[in-house]
C-alpha positions as MATLAB code, in Angstrom:
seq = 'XXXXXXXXXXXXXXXXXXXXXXXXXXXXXXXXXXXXXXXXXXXXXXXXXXXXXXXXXXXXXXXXXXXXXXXXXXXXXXXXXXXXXXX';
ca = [
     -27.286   10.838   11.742;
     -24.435    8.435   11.939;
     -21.824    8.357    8.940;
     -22.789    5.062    8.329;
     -25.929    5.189    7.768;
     -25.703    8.115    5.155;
     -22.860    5.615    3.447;
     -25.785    3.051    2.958;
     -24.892   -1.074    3.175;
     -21.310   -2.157    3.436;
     -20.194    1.357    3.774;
     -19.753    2.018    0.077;
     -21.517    5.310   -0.470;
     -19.347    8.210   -0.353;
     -20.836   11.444    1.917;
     -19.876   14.116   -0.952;
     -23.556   13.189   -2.467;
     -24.667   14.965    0.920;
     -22.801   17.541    0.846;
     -21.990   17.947   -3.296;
     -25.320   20.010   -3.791;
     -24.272   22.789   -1.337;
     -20.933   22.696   -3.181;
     -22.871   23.214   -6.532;
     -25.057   25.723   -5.422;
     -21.975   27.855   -4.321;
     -20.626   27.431   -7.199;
     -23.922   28.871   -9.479;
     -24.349   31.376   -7.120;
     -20.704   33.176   -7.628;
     -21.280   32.514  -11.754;
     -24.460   34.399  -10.664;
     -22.932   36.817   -9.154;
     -25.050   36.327   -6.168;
     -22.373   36.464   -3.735;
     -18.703   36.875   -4.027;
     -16.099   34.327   -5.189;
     -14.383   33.402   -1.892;
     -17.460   32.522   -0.162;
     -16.672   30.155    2.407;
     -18.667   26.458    2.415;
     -21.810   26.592    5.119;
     -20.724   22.990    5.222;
     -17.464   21.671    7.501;
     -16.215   18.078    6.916;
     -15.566   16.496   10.012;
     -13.004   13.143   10.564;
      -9.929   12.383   11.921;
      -7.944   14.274    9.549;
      -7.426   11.302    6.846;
      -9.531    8.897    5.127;
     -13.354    8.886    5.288;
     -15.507   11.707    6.454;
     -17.051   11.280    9.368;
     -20.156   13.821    9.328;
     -20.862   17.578    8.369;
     -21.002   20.340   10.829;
     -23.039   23.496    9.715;
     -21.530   26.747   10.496;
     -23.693   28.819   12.824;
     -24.373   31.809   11.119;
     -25.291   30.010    8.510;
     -28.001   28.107   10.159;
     -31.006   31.248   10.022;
     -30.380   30.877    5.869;
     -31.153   27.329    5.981;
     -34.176   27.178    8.091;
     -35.840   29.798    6.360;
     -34.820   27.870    3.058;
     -36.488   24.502    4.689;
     -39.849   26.186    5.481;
     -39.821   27.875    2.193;
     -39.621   24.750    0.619;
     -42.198   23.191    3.191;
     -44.791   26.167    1.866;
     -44.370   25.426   -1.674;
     -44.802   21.563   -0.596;
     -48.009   22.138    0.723;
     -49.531   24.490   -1.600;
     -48.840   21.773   -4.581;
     -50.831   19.160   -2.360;
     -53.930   18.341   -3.909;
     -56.760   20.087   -1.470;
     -59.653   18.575   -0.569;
     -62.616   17.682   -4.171;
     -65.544   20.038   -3.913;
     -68.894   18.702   -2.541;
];
């Protein structure tokens, strides 16, 4: 998805909301203890280098972690869907 249109109209919006809950996340899991302090950001900014960001890259490795968290979250989607009134 372009920059862009993750910045919203007239290019105000800033891309840290897209990337701020991974940041936070980190953050809770090191008070946690769930993984160690210097644990690197999933998330790469990408741009020229100054200014604006351009987009996000995901690192590879960590790309099993989040699929598994998207279908988890897909399962727990579905099974609070309202099924089908008895006859």
């Amino acid at each position: 998805m372009p920059a862009d249109v993750l910045r919203g109209p007239q290019d105000e919006g800033k891309l840290i909301g897209n990337s701020g809950a991974v940041q936070a996340a980190l953050k809770r899991g090191v008070r946690r203890n769930r993984w160690i302090a210097d644990q690197i950001s999933p998330m790469l900014a990408e741009g020229p280098g100054f200014g604006k960001v351009v987009g996000y890259c995901l690192h590879a490795e960590a790309l099993p972690a989040f699929q598994a968290a998207v279908a988890t979250h897909q399962q727990g989607e579905r099974a609070r869907q309202p099924q089908g009134l008895p006859r």
